[in-house]
C-alpha positions in Angstrom: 28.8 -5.5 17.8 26.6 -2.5 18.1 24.5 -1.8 20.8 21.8 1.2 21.0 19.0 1.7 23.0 15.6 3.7 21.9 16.1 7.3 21.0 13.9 9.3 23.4 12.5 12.9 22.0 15.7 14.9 21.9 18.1 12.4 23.0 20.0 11.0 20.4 21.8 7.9 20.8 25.0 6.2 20.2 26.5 3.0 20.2 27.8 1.9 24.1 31.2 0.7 22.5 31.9 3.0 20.4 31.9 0.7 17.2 29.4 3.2 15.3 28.3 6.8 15.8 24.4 7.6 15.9 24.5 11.0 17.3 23.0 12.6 13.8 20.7 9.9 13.8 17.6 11.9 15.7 19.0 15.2 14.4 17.8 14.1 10.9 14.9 12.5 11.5 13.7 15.4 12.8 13.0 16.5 9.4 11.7 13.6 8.1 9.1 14.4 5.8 7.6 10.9 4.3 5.6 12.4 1.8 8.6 14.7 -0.1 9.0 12.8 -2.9 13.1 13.2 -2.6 12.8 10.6 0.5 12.4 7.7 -2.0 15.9 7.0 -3.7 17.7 6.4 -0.1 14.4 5.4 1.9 15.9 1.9 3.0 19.2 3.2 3.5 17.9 6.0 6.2 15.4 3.9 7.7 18.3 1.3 8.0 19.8 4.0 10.3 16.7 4.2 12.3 16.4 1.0 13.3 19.9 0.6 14.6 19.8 4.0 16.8 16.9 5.3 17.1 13.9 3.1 16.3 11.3 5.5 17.3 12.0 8.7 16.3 10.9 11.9 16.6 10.2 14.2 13.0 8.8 17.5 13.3 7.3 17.5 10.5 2.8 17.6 9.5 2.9 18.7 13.3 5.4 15.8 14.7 5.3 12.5 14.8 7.3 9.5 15.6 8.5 6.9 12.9 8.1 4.0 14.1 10.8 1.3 12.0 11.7 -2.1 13.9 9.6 -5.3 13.0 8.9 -5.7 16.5 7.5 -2.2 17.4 5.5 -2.0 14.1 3.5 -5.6 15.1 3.2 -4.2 18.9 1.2 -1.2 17.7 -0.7 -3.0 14.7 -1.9 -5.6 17.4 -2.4 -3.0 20.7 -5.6 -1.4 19.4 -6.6 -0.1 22.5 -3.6 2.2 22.8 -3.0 2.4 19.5 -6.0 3.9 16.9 -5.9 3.6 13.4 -7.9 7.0 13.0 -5.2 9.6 12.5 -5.0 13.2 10.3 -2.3 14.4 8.3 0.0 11.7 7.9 -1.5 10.2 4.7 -1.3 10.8 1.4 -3.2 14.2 0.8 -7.1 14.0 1.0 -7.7 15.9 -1.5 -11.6 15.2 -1.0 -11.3 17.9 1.8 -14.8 18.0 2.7 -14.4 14.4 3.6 -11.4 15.2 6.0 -12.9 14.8 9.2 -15.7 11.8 8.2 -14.3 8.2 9.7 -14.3 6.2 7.4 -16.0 2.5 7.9 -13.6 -0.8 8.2 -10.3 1.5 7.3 -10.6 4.3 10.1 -12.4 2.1 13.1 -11.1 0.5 15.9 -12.3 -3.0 17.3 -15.1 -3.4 18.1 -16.2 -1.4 15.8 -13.8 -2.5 12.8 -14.6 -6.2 13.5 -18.2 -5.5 12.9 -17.8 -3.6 9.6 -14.6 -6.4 8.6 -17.3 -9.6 9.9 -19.9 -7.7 7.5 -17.5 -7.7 4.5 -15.4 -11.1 4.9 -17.4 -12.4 2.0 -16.3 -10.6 -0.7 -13.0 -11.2 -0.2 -12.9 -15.0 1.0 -10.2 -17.5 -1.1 -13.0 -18.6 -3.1 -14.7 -15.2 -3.5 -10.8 -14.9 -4.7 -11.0 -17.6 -7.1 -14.5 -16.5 -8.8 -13.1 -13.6 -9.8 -10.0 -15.1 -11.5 -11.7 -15.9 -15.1 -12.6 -11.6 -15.3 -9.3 -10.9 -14.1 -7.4 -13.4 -16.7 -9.7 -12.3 -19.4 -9.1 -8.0 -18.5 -5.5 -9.0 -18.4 -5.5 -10.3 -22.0 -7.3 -7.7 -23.7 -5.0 -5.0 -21.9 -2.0 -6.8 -22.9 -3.2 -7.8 -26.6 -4.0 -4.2 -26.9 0.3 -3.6 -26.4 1.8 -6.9 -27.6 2.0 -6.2 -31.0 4.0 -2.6 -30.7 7.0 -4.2 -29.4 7.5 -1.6 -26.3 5.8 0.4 -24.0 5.5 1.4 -20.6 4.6 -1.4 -18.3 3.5 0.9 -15.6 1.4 3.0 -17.4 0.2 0.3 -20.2 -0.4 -2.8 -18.3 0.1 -2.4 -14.2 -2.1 1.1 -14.3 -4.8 -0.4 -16.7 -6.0 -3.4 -14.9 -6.7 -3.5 -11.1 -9.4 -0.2 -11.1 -11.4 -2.2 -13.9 -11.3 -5.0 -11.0 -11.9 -2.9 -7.7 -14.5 -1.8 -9.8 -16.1 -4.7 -10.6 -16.2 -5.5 -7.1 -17.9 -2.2 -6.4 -20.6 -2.8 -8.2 -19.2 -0.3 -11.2 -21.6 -1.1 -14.3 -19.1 -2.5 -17.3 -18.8 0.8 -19.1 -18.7 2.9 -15.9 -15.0 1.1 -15.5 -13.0 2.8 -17.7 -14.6 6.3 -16.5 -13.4 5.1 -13.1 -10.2 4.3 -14.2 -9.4 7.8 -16.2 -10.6 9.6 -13.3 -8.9 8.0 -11.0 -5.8 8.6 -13.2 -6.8 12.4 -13.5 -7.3 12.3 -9.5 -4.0 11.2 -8.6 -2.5 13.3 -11.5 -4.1 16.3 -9.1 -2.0 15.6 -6.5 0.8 17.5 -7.4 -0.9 20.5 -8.5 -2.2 23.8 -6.6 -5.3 23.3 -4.8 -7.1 25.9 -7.5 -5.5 23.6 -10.7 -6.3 20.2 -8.9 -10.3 21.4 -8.4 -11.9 20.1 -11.6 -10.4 16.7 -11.6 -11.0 16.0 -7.8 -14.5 17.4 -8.4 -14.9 15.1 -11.2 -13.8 12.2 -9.1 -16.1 12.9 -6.1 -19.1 13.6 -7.8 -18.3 9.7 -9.6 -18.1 8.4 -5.7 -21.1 10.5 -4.8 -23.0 9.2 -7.6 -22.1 5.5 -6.9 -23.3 5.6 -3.6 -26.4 7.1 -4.4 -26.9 4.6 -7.5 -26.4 2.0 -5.2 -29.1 3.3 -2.6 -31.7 3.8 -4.7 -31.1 0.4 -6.1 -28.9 -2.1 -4.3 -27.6 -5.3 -6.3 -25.3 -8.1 -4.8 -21.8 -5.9 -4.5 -20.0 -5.0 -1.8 -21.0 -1.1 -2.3 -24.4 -2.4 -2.2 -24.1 -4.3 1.0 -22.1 -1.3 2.4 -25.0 0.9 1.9 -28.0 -0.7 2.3 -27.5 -2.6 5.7 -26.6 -1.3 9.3 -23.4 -2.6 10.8 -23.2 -2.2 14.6 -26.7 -0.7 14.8 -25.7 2.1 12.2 -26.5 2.7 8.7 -23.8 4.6 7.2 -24.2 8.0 5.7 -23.3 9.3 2.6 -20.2 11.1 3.5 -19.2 8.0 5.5 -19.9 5.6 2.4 -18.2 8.4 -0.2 -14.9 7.9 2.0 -15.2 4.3 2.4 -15.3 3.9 -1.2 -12.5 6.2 -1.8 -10.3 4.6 0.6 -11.3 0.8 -1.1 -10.3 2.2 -4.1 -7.0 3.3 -3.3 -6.5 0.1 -1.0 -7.7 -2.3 -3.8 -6.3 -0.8 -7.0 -3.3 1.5 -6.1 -1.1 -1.4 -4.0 -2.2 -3.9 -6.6 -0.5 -1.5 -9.1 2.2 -0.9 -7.1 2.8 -4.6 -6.2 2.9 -5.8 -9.9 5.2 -2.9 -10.5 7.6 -4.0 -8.1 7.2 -7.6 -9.5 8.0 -7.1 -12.7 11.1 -4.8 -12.2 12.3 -8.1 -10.2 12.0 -9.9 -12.7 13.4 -8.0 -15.2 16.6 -7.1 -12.7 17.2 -10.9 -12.7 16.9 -12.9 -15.8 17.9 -16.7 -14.3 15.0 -15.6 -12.0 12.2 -15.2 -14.4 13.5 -18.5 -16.1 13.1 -19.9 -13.5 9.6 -18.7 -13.2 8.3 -18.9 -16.7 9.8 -23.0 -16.2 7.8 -23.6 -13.1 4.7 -21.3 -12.5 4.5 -22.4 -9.0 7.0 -20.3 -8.1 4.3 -17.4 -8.8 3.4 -18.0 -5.0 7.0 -17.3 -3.4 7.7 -14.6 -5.8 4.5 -12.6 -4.9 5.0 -13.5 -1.5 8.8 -11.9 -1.1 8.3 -9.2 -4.2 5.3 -7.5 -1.1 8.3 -8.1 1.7 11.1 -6.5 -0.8 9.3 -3.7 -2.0 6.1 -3.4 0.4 3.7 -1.7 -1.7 2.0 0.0 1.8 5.3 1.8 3.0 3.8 3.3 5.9 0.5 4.3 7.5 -0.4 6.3 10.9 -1.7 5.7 14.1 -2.7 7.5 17.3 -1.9 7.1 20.9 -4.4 6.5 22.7 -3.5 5.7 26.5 -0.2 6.9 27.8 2.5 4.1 27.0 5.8 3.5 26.7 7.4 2.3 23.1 11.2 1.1 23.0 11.7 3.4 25.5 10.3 6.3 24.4 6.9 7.7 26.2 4.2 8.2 24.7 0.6 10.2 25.1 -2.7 10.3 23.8 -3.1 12.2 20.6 0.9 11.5 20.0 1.2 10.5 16.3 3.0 7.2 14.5 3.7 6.0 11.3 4.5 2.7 11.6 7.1 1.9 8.3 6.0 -1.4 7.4 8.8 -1.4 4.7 10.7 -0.8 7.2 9.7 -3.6 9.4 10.1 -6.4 6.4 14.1 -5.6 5.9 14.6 -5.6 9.7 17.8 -7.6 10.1 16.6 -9.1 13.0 13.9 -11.4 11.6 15.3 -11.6 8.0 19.0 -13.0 6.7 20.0 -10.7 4.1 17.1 -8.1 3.8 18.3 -6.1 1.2 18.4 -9.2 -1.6 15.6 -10.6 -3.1 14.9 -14.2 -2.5 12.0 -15.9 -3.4 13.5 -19.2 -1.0 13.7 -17.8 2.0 11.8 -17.9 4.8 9.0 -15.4 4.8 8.4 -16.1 8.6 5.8 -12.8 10.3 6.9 -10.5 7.3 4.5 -7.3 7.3 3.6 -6.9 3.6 -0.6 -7.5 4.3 -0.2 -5.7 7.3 -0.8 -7.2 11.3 -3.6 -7.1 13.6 -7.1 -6.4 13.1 -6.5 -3.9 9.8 -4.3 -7.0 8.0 -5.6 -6.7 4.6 -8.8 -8.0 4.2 -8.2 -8.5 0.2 -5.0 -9.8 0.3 -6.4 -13.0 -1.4 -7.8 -11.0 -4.4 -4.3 -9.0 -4.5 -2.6 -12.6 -4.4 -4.6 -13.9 -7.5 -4.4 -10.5 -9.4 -0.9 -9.8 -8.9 0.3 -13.9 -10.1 -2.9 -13.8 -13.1 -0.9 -10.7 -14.8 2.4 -11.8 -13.7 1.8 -15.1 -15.6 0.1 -13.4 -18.4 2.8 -10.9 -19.0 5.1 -13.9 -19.0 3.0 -15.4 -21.7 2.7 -13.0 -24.1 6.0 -11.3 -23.5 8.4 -13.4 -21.8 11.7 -11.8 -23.2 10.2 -7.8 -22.1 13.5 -6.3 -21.0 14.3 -2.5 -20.1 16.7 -0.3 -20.9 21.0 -1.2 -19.8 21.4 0.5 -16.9 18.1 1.5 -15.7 16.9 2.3 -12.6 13.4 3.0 -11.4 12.1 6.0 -10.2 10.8 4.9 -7.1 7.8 6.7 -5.0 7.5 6.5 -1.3 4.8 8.2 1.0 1.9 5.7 2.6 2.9 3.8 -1.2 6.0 2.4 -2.4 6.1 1.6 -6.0 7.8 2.8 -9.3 6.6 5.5 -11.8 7.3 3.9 -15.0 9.2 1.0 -16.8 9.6 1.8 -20.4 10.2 -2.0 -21.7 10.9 -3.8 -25.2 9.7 -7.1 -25.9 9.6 -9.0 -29.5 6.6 -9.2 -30.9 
């Protein structure tokens, strides 16, 4: 039996009797950078090691913050909003829309009461049967995307079918005219393509993207239809109309929240089912196992890996103390292979018990379109199982995983008969 206790700022731990030795535990995290690209192969593995000794732990990197990794402390903070803010800087992915930076974004970057104004406002677009209206566009953008691939007998699955479809739907949501979608889709292709490149290289393509934000917002001012940009824009939540910068960053963050983890998420799922043949039998036999698999495909690989917070009163968090303006990231991957509340975390099982698993989040920011992502992910899963039900990647492969706020795979290069 191993017993640790919480891993105070400069006190590492180790285990009472000796069975297992921590004391490199808070050394490392110390440089625990979550957005180096060379955390993602062993990513479990080392957060593993955090939640045994030292689940909240100090890094000093993007100005220090704690990572915060057991199930337990990652609910506490999602559900304490009044010690615990969801408005932080510098632990997300990078803004590249810097003049943005330091707007608060509506619904993603507000606290209750202020959140649950914006979230009340919004509900409707993203009720079940909001869900279920959208299904027939999704099925029928799913078809076209895949009939456009189908007949070459391979391809990337990533790039060619995962990439293609949810910013054609995010954007239908937002009000995007029909040929506006692709435009949103390239750019938003070209924008994270930026990512990686010197601020002076990355300029055109973020400028390109902004300017399509700004121009949405505006297009939607000067004449409103029945969309959720529209009802963004034209009408004031808690008293407040929101300004353009505020709207700009709203949009950009629904964009990333609706299309990138939607991308991510039926990455993830079709890797699974790939990896395990007798499992997508199983599903191509009985698509009502659709539901599990989605369900334990978001706990496996959550496609939100990790997202910030700030103290806000002075607290105490598995024994470590805290103070306003202190800095977490709360590792929801982390939480949903905690070996506490799930037997055998590290398999995938679409049987087992799902119990509080943190794939759509906890607390007042759980996703508000988790029922569209639900009915996206299973309409391509079952559609790619339609048309190419015997799609198998190369012997031996192995994804190359990202991790950062996402968790998802780059590409899988696939051959299917045609």
């Amino acid at each position: 039996m191993i017993i640790t206790t919480a891993c105070p700022l400069g006190r590492p731990v180790t285990s009472i009797d000796g069975s297992a030795d921590f004391d490199d535990v808070a050394e490392r995290a110390r440089g625990f950078d979550h957005l180096d690209p060379a955390t993602a192969p062993d990513i479990h593995g080392f957060l593993r090691e955090l939640r045994v000794g030292c689940p909240v732990a100090h890094s000093e990197r993007h100005g220090g913050f704690h990572v915060v990794s057991r199930h337990d402390d990652i609910r506490r903070v999602a559900l304490e909003h009044d010690n615990y803010s969801s408005a932080v800087t510098g632990l997300g992915a990078v803004m590249l829309l810097r003049e943005f930076g330091q707007t608060i974004a509506p619904l993603f970057e507000q606290d209750p009461p202020e959140h649950s104004g914006w979230r009340k406002h919004l509900q409707p677009f993203f009720t079940r049967g909001a869900a279920a209206n959208a299904a027939p566009l999704i099925r029928e953008v799913t078809r076209e995307v895949i009939a456009s691939v189908a007949p070459r007998g391979a391809g990337d699955l990533v790039r060619d079918i995962a990439k293609q479809i949810p910013p054609l739907i995010i954007g239908s949501l937002l009000g995007v005219p029909v040929a506006q979608r692709p435009v949103l889709r390239d750019l938003l292709t070209g924008f994270l393509s930026a990512g990686g490149l010197p601020p002076v290289e990355a300029e055109p393509a973020v400028k390109r993207y902004s300017d399509f934000l700004v121009d949405q917002v505006r297009d939607r001012r000067a004449d409103p239809g029945a969309d959720l940009l529209s009802a963004a824009v034209t009408t004031p939540v808690n008293g407040h109309v929101a300004t353009e910068a505020e709207l700009v960053k709203f949009t950009y963050l629904m964009i990333m929240a609706g299309a990138l983890t939607t991308i991510d998420s039926i990455a993830n799922t079709l890797h699974a089912l790939a990896a395990d043949p007798a499992l997508r039998d199983r599903v191509i036999a009985d698509r009502s196992q659709l539901t599990p698999l989605i369900e334990e495909s978001v706990r496996f690989e959550s496609a939100v890996a990790a997202t910030g917070r700030t103290v806000r009163t002075p607290t105490e968090l598995a024994g470590v103390k805290l103070v306003p303006g202190d800095r977490l990231l709360l590792a929801w991957g982390s939480g949903n292979r905690d070996e506490d509340h799930f037997e055998s975390p590290a398999e995938f099982d679409i049987d087992r018990d799902q119990g509080r698993q943190l794939g759509w989040g906890a607390g007042a920011h759980r996703c508000i379109g988790q029922h569209l992502a639900r009915v996206e992910i299973g309409i391509v899963i079952d559609e790619v199982l339609n048309a190419l039900p015997d799609y198998r990647l190369p012997d031996g492969f192995e994804p190359d995983r990202t991790y950062g706020v996402l968790r998802g795979i780059r590409s899988l290069p696939a051959t299917w008969t045609t």
